[in-house]
PyMOL commands that place a pseudoatom at each C-alpha (Angstrom):
pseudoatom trace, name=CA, resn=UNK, resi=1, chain=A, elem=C, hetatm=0, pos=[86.575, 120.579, 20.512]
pseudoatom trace, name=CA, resn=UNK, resi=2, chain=A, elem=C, hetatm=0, pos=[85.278, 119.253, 17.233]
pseudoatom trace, name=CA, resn=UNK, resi=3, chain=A, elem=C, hetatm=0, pos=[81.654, 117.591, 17.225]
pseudoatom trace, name=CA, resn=UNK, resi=4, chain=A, elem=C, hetatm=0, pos=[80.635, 114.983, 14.699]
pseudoatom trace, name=CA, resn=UNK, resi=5, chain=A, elem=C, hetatm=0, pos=[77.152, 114.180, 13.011]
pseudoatom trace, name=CA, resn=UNK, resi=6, chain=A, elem=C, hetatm=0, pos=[76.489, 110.534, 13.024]
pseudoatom trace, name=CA, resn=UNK, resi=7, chain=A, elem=C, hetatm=0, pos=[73.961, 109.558, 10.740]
pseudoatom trace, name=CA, resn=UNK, resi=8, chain=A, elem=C, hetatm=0, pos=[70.808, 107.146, 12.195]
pseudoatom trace, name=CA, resn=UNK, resi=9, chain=A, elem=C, hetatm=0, pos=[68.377, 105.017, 10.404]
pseudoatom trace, name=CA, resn=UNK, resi=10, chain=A, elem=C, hetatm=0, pos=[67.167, 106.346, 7.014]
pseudoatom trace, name=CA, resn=UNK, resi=11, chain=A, elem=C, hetatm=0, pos=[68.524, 104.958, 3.685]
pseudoatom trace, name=CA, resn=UNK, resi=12, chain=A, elem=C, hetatm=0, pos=[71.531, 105.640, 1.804]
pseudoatom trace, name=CA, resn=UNK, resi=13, chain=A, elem=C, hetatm=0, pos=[75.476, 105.889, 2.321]
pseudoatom trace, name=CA, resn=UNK, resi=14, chain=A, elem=C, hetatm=0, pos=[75.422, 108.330, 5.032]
pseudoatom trace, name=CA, resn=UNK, resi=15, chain=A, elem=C, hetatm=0, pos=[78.698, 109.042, 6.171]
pseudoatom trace, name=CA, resn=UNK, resi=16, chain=A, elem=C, hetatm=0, pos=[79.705, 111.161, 9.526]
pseudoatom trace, name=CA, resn=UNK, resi=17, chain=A, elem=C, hetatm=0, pos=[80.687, 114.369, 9.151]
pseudoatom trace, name=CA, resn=UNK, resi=18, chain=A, elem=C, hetatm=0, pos=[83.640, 116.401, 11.824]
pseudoatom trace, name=CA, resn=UNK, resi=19, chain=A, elem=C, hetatm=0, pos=[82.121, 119.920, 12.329]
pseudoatom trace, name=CA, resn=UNK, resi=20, chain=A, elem=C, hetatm=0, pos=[84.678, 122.942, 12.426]
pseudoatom trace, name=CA, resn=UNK, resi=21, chain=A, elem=C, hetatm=0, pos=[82.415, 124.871, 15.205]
pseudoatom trace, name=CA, resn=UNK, resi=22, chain=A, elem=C, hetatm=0, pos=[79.952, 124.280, 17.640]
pseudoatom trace, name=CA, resn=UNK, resi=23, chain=A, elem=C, hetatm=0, pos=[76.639, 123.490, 16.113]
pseudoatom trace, name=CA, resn=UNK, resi=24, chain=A, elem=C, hetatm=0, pos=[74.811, 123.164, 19.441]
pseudoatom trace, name=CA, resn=UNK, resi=25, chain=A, elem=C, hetatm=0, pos=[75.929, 127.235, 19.955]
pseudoatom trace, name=CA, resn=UNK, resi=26, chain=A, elem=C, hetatm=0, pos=[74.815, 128.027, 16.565]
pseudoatom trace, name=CA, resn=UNK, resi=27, chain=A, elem=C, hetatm=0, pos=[71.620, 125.665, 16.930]
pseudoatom trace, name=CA, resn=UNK, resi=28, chain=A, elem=C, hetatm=0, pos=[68.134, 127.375, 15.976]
pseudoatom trace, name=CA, resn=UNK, resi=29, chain=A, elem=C, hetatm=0, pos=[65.991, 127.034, 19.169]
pseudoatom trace, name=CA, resn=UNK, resi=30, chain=A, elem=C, hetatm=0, pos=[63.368, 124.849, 17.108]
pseudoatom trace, name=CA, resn=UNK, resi=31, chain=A, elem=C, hetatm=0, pos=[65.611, 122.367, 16.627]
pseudoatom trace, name=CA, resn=UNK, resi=32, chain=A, elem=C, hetatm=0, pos=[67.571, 122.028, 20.300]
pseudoatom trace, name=CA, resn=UNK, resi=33, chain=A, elem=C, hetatm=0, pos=[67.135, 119.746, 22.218]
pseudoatom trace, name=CA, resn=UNK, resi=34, chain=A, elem=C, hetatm=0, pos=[67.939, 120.699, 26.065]
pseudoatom trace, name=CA, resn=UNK, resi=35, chain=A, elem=C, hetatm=0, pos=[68.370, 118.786, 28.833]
pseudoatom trace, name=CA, resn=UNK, resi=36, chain=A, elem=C, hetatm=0, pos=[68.389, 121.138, 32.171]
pseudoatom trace, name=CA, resn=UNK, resi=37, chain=A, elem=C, hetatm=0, pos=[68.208, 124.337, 30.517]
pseudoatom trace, name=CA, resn=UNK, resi=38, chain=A, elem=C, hetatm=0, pos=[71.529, 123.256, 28.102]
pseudoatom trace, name=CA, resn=UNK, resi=39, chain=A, elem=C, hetatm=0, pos=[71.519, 122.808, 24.514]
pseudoatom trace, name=CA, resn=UNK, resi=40, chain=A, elem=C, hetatm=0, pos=[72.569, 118.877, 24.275]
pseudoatom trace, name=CA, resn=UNK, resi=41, chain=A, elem=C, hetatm=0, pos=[71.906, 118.355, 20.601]
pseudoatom trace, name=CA, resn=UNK, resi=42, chain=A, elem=C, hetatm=0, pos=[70.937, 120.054, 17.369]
pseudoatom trace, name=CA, resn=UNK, resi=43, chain=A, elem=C, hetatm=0, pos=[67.845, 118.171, 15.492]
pseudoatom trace, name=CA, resn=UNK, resi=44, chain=A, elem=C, hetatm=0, pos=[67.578, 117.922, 11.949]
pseudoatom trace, name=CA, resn=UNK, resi=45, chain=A, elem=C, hetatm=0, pos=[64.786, 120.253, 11.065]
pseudoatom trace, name=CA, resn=UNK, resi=46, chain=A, elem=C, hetatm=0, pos=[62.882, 116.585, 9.580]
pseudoatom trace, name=CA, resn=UNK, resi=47, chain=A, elem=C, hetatm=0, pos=[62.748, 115.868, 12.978]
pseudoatom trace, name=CA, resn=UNK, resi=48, chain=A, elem=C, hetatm=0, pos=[60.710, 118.610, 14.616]
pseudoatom trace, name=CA, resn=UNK, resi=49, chain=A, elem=C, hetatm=0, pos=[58.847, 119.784, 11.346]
pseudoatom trace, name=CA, resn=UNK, resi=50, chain=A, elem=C, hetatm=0, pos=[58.263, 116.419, 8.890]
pseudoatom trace, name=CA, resn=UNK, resi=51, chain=A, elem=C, hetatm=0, pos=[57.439, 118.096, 5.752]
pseudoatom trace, name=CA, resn=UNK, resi=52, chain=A, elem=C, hetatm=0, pos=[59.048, 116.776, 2.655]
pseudoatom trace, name=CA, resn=UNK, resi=53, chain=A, elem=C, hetatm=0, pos=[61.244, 120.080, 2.246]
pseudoatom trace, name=CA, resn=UNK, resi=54, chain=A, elem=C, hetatm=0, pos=[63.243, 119.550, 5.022]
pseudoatom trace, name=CA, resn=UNK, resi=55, chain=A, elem=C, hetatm=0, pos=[63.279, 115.465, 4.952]
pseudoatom trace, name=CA, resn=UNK, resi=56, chain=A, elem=C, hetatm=0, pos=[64.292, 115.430, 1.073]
pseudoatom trace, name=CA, resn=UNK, resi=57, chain=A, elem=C, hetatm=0, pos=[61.384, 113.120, 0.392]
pseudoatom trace, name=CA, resn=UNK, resi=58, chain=A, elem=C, hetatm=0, pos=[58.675, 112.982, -1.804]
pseudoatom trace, name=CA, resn=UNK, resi=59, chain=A, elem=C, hetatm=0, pos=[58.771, 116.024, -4.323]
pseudoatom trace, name=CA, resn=UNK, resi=60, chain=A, elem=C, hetatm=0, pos=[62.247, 117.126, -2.365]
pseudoatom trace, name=CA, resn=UNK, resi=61, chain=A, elem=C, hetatm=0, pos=[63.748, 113.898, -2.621]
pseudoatom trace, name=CA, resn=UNK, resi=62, chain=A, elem=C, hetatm=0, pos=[66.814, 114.723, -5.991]
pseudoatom trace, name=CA, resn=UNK, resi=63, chain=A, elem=C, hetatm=0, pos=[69.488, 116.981, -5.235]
pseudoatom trace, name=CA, resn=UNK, resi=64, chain=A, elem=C, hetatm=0, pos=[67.724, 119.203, -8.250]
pseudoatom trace, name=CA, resn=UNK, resi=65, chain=A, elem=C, hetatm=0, pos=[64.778, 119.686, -6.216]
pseudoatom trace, name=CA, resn=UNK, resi=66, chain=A, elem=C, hetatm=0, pos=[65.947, 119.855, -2.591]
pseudoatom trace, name=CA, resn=UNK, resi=67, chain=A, elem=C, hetatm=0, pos=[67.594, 123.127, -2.119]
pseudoatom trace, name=CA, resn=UNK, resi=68, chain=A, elem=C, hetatm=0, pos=[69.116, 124.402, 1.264]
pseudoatom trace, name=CA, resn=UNK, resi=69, chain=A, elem=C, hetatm=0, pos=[67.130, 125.948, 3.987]
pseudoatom trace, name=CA, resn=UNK, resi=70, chain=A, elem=C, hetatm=0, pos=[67.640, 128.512, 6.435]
pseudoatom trace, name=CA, resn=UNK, resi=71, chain=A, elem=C, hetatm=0, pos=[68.149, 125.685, 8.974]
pseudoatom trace, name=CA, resn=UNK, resi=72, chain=A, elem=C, hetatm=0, pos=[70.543, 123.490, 6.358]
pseudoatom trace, name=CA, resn=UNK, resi=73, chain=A, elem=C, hetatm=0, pos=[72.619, 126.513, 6.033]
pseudoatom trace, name=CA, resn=UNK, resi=74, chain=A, elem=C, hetatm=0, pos=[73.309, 126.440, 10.096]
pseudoatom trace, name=CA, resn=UNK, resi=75, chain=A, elem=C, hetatm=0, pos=[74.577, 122.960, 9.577]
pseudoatom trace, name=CA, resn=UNK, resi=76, chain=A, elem=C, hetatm=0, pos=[76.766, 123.898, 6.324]
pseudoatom trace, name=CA, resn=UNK, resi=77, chain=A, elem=C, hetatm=0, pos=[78.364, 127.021, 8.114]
pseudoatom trace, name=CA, resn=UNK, resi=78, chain=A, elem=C, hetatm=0, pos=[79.654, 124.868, 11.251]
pseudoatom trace, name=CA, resn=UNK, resi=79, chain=A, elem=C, hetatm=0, pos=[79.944, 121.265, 9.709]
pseudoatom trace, name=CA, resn=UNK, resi=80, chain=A, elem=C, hetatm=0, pos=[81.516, 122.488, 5.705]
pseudoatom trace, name=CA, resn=UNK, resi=81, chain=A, elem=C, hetatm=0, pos=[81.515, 118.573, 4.700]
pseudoatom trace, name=CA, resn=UNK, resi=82, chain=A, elem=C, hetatm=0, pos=[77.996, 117.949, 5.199]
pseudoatom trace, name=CA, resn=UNK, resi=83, chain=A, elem=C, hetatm=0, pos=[75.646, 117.615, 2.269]
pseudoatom trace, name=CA, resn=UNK, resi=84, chain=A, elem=C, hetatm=0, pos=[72.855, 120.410, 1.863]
for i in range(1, 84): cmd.bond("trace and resi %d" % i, "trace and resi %d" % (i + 1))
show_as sticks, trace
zoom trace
């Protein structure tokens, strides 16, 4: 079954984006999110960590400046369209 990212709030011309795997598998445990014991959902590391690096804000906020992360790269492997 193919998941899909759904962008929320923010700014921009976020589109959704069909993954090719299962992210929640792949997911790094600091971003799941369980419910029971199961991996429901795969955070955006902005959400958990809030530092400009992983939000693309501030000093991170040009596509020049804000370079993938270990937990982008999670995201590119099992969603290829998404931007990182």
């Amino acid at each position: 079954m193919l998941e899909s990212i759904f962008p929320s709030s923010g700014s921009g011309e976020c589109k959704a984006v069909t993954c090719v795997s299962d992210l929640n598998q792949r997911c790094p445990k600091d971003l799941q999110v369980l419910r029971n014991g199961t991996v429901v959902a795969c955070n955006s590391a902005c959400m958990p960590f809030n530092k400009p690096e992983y939000c693309c804000s501030g000093a991170y906020s040009t596509p020049e400046t804000s370079k993938p992360t270990e937990y982008s790269k999670v995201f590119k492997a099992s969603c290829p369209a998404s931007y990182s």
